[in-house]
KEVOMAR-562345 format. One record per atom (N, C-alpha, C): residue in one letter; x, y, z. Coordinates in steps of 0.02 Angstrom, whole numbers, padded with zeros to 5 digits, always signed. Layout:
<atoms>
AXYZ/...
</atoms>
This chain:
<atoms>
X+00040-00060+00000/X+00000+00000+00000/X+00042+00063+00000/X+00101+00047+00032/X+00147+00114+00050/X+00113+00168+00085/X+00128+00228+00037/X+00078+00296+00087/X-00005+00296+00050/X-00019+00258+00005/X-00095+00261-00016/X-00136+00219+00034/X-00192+00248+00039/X-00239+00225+00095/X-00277+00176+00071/X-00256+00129+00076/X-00300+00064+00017/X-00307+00021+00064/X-00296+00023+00139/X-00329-00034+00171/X-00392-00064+00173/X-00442-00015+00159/X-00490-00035+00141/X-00517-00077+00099/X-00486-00091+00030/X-00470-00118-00008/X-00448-00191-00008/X-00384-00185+00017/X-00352-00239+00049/X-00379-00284+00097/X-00399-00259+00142/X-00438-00295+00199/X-00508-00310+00144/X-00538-00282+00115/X-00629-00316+00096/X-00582-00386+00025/X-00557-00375+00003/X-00529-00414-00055/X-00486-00480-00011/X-00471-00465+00031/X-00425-00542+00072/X-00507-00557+00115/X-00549-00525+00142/X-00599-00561+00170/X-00649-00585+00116/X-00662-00573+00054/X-00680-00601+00005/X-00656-00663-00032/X-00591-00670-00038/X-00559-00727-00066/X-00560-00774-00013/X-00559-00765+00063/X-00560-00814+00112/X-00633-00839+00108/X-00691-00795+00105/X-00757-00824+00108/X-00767-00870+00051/X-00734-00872-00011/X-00753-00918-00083/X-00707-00974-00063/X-00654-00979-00023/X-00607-01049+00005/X-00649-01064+00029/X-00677-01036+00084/X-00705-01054+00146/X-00780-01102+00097/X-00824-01066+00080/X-00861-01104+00032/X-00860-01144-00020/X-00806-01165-00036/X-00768-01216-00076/X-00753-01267-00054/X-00764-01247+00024/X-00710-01304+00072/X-00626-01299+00043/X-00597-01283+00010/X-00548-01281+00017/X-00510-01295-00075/X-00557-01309-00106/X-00561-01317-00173/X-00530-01249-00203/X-00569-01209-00199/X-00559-01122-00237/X-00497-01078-00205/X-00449-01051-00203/X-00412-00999-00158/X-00398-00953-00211/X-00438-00916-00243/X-00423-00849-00265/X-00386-00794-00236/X-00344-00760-00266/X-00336-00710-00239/X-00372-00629-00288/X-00413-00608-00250/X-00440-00576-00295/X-00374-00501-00290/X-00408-00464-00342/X-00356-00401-00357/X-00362-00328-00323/X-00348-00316-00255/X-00359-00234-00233/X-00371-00206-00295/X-00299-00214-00329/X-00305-00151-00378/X-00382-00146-00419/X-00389-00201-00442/X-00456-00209-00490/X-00511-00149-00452/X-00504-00175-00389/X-00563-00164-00346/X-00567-00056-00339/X-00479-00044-00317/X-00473+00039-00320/X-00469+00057-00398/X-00467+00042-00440/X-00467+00072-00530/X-00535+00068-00526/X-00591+00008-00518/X-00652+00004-00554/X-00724+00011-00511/X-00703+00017-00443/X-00769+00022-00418/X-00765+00117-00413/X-00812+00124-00422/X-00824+00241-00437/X-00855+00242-00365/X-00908+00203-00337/X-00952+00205-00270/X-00920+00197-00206/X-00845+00164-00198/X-00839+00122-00134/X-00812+00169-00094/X-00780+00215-00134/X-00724+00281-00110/X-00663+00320-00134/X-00630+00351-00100/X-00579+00390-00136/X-00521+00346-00157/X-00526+00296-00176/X-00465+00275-00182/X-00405+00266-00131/X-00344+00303-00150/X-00282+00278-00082/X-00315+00349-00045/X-00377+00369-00035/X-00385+00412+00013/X-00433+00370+00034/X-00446+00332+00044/X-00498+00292+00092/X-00548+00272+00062/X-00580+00230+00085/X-00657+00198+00054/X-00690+00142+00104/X-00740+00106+00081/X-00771+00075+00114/X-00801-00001+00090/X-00760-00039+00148/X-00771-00122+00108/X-00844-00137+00131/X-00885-00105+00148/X-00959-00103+00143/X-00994-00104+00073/X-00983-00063+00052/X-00981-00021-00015/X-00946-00103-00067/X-00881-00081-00046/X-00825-00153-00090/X-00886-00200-00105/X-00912-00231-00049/X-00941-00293-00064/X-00993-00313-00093/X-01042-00226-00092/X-01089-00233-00170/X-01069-00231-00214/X-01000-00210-00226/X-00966-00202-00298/X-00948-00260-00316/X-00937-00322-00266/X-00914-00382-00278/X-00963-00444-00310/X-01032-00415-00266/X-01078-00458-00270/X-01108-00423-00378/X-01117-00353-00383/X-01146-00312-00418/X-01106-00338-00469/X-01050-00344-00473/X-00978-00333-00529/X-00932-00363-00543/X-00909-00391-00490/X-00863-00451-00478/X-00804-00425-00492/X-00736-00463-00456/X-00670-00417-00439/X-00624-00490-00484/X-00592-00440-00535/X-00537-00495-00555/X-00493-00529-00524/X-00464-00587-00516/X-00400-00587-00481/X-00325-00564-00485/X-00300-00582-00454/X-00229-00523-00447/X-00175-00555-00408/X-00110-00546-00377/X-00060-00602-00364/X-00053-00518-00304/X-00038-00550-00253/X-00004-00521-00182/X+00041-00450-00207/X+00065-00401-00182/X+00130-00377-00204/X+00184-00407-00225/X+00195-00449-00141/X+00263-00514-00155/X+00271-00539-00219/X+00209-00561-00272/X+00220-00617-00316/X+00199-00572-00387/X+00236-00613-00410/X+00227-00574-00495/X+00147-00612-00536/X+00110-00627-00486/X+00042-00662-00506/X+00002-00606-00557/X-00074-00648-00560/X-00115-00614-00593/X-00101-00581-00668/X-00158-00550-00683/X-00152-00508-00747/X-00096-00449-00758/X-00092-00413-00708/X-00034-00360-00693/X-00011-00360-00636/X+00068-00334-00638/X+00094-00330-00581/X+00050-00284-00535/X+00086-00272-00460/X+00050-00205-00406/X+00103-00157-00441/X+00074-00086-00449/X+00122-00048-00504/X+00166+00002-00445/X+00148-00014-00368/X+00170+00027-00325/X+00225+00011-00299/X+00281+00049-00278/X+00347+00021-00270/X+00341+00002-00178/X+00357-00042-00128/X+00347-00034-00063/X+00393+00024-00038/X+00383+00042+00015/X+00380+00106+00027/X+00330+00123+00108/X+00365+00160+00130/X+00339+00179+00220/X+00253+00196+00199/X+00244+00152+00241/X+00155+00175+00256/X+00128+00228+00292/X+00087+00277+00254/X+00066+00334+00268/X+00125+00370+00311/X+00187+00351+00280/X+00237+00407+00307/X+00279+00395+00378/X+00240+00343+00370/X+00265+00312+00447/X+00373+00291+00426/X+00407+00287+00455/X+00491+00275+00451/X+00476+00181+00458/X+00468+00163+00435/X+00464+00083+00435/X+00521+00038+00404/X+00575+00106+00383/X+00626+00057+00359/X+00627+00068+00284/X+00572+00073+00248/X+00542+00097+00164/X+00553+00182+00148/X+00591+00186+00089/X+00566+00270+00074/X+00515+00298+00077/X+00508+00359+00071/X+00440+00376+00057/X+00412+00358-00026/X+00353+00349-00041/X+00335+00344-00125/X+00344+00399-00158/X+00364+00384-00206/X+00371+00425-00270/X+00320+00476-00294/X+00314+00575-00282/X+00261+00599-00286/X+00191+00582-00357/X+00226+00543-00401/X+00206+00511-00471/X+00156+00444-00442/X+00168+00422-00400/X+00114+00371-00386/X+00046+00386-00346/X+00059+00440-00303/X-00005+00474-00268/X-00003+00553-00284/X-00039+00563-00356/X-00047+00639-00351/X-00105+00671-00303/X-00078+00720-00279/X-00112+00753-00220/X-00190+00796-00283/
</atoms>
């Protein structure tokens, strides 16, 4: 996520792919795609300024979320295009992001 506020995101998209395992019994483990979810849902919220996995999960049920591979892994359709990087600015060891990835 770095300094973009996409937990929201993150958190409704990992509790989504766990509920389709979970109902699979163990058959299905998608990983669905944050990104898909911050590019294409317009309703859920601002993007890396916040939003709402309330919202996410009509978009999921309404629209359905492509899948996508972790940061870690070079999975899915596209890479995560964000470099890691200190979260919301916090000194974690990561630079800060590049002003080109979160225009103000």
């Amino acid at each position: 996520q770095g300094q973009c506020g996409t937990c929201w995101a993150f958190g409704a998209v990992g509790a989504m792919s766990d509920r389709v395992c979970i109902h699979s019994k163990g058959q299905m483990k998608p990983h669905l795609s944050a990104r898909d979810l911050l590019s294409c849902c317009e309703f859920c919220g601002r993007g890396c300024r916040g939003g709402s996995p309330a919202l996410a999960w009509d978009y999921w049920k309404s629209s359905g979320i492509v899948t996508g591979g972790s940061l870690e892994e070079p999975t899915g359709c596209a890479p995560y295009p964000f470099p890691k990087c200190a979260h919301h600015g916090s000194s974690g060891g990561y630079k800060p992001c590049p002003e080109e990835y979160y225009p103000a």
